[in-house]
LOPA-543088 format. One record per residue (C-alpha): x, y, z; residue in one letter; residue number from 1. Coordinates in steps of 0.1 Angstrom, whole numbers. Layout:
! LOPA-543088
(pt (X,Y,Z),'A',NUM)
...
! end
This chain:
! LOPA-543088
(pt (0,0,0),'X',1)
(pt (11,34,-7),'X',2)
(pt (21,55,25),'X',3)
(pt (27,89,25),'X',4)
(pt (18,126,38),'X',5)
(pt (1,150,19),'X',6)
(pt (23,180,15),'X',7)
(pt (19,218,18),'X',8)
(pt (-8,238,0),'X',9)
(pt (12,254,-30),'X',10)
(pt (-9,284,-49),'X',11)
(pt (-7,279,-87),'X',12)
(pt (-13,307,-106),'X',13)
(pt (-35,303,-143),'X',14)
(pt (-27,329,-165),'X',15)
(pt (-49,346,-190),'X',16)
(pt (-38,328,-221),'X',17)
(pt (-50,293,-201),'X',18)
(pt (-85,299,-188),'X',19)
(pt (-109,295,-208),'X',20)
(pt (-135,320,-225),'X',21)
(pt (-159,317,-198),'X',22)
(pt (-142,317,-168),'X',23)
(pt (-118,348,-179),'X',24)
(pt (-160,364,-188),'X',25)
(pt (-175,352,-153),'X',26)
(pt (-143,374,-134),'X',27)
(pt (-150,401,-159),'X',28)
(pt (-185,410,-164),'X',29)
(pt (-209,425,-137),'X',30)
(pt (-237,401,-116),'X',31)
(pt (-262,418,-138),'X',32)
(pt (-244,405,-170),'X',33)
(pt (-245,370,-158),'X',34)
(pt (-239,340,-168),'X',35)
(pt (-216,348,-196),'X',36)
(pt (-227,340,-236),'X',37)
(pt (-217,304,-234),'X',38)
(pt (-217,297,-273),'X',39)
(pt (-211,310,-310),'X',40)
(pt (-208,300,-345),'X',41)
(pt (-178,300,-365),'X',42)
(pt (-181,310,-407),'X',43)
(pt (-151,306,-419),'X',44)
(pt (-125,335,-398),'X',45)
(pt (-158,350,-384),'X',46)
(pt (-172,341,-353),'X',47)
(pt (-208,349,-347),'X',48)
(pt (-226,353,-315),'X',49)
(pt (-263,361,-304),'X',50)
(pt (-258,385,-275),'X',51)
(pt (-288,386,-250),'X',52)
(pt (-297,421,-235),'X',53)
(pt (-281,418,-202),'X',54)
(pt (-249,410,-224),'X',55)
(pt (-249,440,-250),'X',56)
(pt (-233,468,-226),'X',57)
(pt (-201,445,-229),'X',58)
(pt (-201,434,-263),'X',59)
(pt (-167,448,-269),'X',60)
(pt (-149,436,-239),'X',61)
(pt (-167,398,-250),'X',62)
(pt (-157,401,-283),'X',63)
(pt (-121,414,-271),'X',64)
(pt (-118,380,-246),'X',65)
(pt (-132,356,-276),'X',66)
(pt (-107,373,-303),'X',67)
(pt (-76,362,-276),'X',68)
(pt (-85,330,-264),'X',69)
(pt (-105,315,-291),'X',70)
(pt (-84,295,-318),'X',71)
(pt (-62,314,-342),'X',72)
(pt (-84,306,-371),'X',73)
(pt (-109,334,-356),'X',74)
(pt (-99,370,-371),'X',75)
(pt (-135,388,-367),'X',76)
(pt (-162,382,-336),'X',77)
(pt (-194,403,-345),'X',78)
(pt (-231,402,-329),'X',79)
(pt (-262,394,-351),'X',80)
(pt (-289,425,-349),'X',81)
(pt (-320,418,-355),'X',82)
(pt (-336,388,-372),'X',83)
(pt (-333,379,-407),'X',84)
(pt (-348,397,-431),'X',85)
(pt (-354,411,-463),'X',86)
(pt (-354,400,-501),'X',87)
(pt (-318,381,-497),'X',88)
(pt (-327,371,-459),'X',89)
(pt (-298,389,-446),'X',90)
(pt (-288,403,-413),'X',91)
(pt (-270,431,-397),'X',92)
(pt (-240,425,-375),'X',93)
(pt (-221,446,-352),'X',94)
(pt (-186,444,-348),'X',95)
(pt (-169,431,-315),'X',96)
(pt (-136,432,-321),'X',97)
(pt (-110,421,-347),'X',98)
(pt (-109,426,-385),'X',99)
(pt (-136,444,-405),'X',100)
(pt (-138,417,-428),'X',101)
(pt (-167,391,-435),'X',102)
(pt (-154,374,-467),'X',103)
(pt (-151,338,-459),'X',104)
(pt (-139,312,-467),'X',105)
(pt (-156,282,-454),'X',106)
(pt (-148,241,-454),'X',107)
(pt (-177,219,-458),'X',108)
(pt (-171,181,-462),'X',109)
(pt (-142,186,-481),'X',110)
(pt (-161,215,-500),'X',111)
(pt (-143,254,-501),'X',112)
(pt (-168,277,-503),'X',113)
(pt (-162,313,-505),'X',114)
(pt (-185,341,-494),'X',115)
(pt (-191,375,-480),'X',116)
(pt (-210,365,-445),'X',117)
(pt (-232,402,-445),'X',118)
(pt (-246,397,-483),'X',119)
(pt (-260,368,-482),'X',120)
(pt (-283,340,-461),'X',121)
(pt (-261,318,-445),'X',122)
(pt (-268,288,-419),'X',123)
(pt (-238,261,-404),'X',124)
(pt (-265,247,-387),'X',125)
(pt (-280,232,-419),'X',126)
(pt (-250,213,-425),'X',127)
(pt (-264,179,-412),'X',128)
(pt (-292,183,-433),'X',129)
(pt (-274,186,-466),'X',130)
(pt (-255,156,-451),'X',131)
(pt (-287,140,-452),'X',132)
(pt (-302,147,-486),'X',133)
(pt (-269,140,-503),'X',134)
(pt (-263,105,-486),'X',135)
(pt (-301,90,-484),'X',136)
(pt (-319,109,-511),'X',137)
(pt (-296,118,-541),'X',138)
(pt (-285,89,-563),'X',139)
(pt (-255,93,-581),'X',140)
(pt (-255,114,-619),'X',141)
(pt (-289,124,-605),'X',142)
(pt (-307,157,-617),'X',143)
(pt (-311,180,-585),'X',144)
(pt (-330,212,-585),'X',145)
(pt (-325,236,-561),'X',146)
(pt (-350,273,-563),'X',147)
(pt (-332,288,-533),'X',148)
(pt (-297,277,-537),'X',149)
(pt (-278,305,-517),'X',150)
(pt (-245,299,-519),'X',151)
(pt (-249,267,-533),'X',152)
(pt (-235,243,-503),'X',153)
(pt (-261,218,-511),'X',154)
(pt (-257,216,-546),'X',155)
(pt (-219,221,-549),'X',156)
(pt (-215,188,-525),'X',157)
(pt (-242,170,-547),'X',158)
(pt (-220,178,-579),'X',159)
(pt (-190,167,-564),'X',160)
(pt (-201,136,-539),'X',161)
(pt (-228,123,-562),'X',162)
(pt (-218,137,-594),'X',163)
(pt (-255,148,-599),'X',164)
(pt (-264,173,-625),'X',165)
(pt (-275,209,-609),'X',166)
(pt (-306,233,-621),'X',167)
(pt (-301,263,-595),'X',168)
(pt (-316,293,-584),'X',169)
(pt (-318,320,-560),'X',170)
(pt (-328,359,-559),'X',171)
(pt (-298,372,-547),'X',172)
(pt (-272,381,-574),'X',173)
(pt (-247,381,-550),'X',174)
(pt (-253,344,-539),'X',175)
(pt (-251,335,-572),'X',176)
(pt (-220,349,-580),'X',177)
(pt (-203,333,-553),'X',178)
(pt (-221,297,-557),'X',179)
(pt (-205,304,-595),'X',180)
(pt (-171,308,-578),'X',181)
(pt (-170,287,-553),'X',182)
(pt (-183,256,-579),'X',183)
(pt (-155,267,-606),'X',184)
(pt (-130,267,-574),'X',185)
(pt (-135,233,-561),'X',186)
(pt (-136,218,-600),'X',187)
(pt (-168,215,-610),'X',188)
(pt (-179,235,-651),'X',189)
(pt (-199,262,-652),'X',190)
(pt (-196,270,-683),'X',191)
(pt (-231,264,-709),'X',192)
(pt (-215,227,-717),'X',193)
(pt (-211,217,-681),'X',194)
(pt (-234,199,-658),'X',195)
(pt (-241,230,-637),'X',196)
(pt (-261,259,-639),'X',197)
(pt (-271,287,-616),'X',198)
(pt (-295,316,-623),'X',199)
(pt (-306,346,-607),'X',200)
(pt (-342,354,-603),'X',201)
(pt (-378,343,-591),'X',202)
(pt (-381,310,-575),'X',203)
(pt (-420,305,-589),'X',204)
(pt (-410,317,-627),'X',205)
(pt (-377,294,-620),'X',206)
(pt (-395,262,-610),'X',207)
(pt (-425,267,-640),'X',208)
(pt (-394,271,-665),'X',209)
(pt (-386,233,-655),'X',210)
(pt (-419,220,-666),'X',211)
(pt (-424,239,-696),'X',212)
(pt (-389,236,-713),'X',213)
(pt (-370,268,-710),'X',214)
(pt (-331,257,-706),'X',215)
(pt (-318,271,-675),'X',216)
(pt (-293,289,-702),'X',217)
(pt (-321,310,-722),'X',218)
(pt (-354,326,-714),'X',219)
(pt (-370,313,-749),'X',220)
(pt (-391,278,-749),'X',221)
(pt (-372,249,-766),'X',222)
(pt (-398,220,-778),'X',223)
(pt (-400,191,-766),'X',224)
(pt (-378,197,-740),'X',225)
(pt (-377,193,-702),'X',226)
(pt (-355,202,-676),'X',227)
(pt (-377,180,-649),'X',228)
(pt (-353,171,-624),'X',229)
(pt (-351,143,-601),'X',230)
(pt (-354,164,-570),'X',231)
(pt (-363,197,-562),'X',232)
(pt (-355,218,-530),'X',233)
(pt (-376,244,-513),'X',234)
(pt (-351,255,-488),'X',235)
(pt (-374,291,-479),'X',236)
(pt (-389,280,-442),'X',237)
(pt (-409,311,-442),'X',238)
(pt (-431,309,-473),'X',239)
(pt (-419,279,-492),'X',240)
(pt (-457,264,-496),'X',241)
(pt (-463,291,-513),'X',242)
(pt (-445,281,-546),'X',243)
(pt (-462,249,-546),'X',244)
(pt (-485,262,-576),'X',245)
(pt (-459,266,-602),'X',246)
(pt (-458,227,-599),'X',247)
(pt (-485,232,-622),'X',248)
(pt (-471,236,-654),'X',249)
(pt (-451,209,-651),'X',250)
(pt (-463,180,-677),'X',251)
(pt (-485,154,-667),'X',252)
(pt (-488,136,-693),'X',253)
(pt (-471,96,-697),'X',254)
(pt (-437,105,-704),'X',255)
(pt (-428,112,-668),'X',256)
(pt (-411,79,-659),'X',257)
(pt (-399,85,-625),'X',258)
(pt (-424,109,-607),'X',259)
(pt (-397,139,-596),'X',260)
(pt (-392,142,-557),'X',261)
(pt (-400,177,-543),'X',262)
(pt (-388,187,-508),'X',263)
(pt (-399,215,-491),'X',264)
(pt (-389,230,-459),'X',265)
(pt (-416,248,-432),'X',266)
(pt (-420,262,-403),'X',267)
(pt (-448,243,-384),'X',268)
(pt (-463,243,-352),'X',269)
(pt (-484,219,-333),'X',270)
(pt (-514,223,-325),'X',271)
(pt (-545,211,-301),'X',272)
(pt (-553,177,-324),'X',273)
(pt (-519,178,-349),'X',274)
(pt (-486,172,-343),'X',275)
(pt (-461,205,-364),'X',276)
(pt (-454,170,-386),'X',277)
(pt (-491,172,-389),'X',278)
(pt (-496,204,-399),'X',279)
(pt (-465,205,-423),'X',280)
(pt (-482,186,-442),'X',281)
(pt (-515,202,-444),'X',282)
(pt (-494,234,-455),'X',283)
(pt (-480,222,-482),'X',284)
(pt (-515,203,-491),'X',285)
(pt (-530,239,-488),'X',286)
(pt (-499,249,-516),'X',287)
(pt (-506,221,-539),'X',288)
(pt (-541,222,-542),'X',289)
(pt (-558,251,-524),'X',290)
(pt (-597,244,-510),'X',291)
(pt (-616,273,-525),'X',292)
(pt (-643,285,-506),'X',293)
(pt (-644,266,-473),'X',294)
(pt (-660,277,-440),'X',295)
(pt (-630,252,-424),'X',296)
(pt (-605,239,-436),'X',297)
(pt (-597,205,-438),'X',298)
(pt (-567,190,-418),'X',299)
(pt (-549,158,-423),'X',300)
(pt (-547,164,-460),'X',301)
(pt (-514,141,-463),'X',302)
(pt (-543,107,-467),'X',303)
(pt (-558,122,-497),'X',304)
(pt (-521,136,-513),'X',305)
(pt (-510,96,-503),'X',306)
(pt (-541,71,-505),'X',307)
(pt (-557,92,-540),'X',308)
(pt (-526,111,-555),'X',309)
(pt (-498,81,-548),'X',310)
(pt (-477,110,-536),'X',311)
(pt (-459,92,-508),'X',312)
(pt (-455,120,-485),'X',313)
(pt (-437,121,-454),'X',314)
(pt (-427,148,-432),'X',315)
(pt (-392,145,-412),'X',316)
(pt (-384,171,-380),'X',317)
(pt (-349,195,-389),'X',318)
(pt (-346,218,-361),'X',319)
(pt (-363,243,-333),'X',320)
(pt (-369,274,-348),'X',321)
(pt (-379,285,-314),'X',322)
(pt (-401,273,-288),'X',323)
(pt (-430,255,-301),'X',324)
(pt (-417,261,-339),'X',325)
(pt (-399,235,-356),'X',326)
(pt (-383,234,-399),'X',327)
(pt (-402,205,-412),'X',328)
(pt (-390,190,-440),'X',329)
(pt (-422,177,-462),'X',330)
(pt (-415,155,-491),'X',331)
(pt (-436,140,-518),'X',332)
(pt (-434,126,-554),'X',333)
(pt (-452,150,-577),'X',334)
(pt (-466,124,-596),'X',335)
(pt (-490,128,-631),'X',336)
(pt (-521,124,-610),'X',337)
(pt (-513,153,-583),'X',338)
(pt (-504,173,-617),'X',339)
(pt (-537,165,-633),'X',340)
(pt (-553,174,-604),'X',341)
(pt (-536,208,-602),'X',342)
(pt (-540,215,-638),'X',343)
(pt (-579,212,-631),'X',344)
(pt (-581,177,-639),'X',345)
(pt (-606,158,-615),'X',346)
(pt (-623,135,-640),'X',347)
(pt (-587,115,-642),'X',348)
(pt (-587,79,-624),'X',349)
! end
């Protein structure tokens, strides 16, 4: 057995460059500012944090204590104001502490992506998801639309994993210009020959240009030609039901083979008899095929879209939005009968 006397109390001292963030911000920061911001986001050299209120007074001398102790990699801390917003959902951002600079250059499964953090919509957080799509819903050399493409994370990993052929959009020029960049950058042809294209402009006028066989390379209609893809994305959580309707005029007549998959992402909530899953579904129902003149609306919709349509839809949980509010992600095949059906079609068995 080991024998032995404890010896005298010796004082160590820590110094600043080995405590931690949090400790270094419990010493500094009043009673009434705590506990200290616990978390952030890193984008590329940027690191992004959501100050509460209590926390704001100090923002600098946070930002100042991040910028020291955090990895080298971080250059810039800033604090999100506000929510997102606007046309290109953007936000504004306060500077902390560190360089004035918010182009980025961020790593993604192997992926460089490069990108000016306060001009366009960007989300680490999603990162699982396009894990997701690209390894249990895209099969390889696979045609993959994609209406609100942003800086084209998603489809510049489908291009390269999957080797999948890309249709994209989004409203932002800037967005485009660096999903442009960022695809040329890691390999991948842009040019008209190659196997992906991005555009700039409406998500509704983008997704009936699919169905009615305008190239994604020219505005004028080439016969007899479809750009239907095997997926398409609705990546808009605040209004993406609403572009159901240019499903529309899509084709439905026998040449689609292999009804195209449609995914679109929601916020739901739950309510007193449905779960947010629930009511996902009954949102994007409402988008497909709108009930004109009802005193109530109907609920449970996804029977009719599944039992009726053969639409096969299914609804998986993303993330909390906030309390109560969850993304949903709703997918269904939009096969010839839903089209029919859409195109005022009800005599059709």
């Amino acid at each position: 057995d080991f024998k032995g006397r404890c010896g005298e109390p010796e004082s160590i001292d820590i110094l600043y460059q080995n405590q931690p963030v949090n400790r270094i911000l419990t010493k500094l920061l009043p009673p009434e500012a705590q506990p200290p911001p616990s978390s952030y986001e890193q984008v590329g050299h940027v690191a992004h944090v959501n100050l509460r209120q209590p926390h704001v007074p100090y923002g600098k001398l946070i930002g100042q204590v991040m910028l020291d102790r955090l990895q080298s990699s971080i250059r810039t801390v800033v604090n999100k104001l506000g929510e997102v917003g606007g046309p290109y959902r953007t936000y504004q951002m306060d500077l902390l502490a560190g360089d004035d600079d918010y182009f980025v250059h961020q790593v993604e499964h192997g992926v460089s992506l490069y990108f000016d953090l306060k001009r366009v919509y960007w989300c680490t957080r999603l990162e699982g998801e396009r894990t997701y799509m690209i390894e249990n819903d895209f099969k390889p050399n696979q045609t993959v639309a994609d209406a609100f493409c942003g800086v084209g994370a998603l489809c510049i990993r489908a291009a390269t994993a999957k080797g999948c052929r890309i249709l994209a959009n989004d409203l932002n020029p800037d967005a485009v210009a660096y999903c442009k960049d960022s695809a040329s950058r890691n390999g991948i042809d842009v040019g008209p020959n190659g196997k992906f294209h991005v555009q700039c402009g409406d998500a509704s006028q983008f997704i009936m240009n699919l169905g009615m066989g305008v190239s994604e390379s020219s505005s004028t209609k080439e016969s007899g030609v479809s750009n239907l893809p095997d997926h398409l994305i609705l990546n808009f959580p605040l209004d993406s039901p609403s572009f159901l309707n240019s499903l529309r005029w899509w084709p439905s007549g026998e040449t689609i083979d292999s009804p195209p998959r449609v995914h679109v992402y929601t916020f739901a909530r739950g309510d007193d008899v449905r779960t947010a899953a629930e009511v996902a579904i009954d949102m994007v129902a409402d988008g497909l095929l709108p009930e004109g003149g009802y005193v109530e609306p109907s609920i449970f919709r996804g029977q009719y879209l599944n039992e009726e349509l053969e639409c096969d839809i299914q609804a998986r949980e993303i993330r909390d939005a906030a309390p109560g509010k969850l993304v949903i992600c709703v997918s269904f095949s939009a096969t010839r009968l839903l089209l029919r059906r859409m195109q005022g079609d009800f005599g059709l068995d």
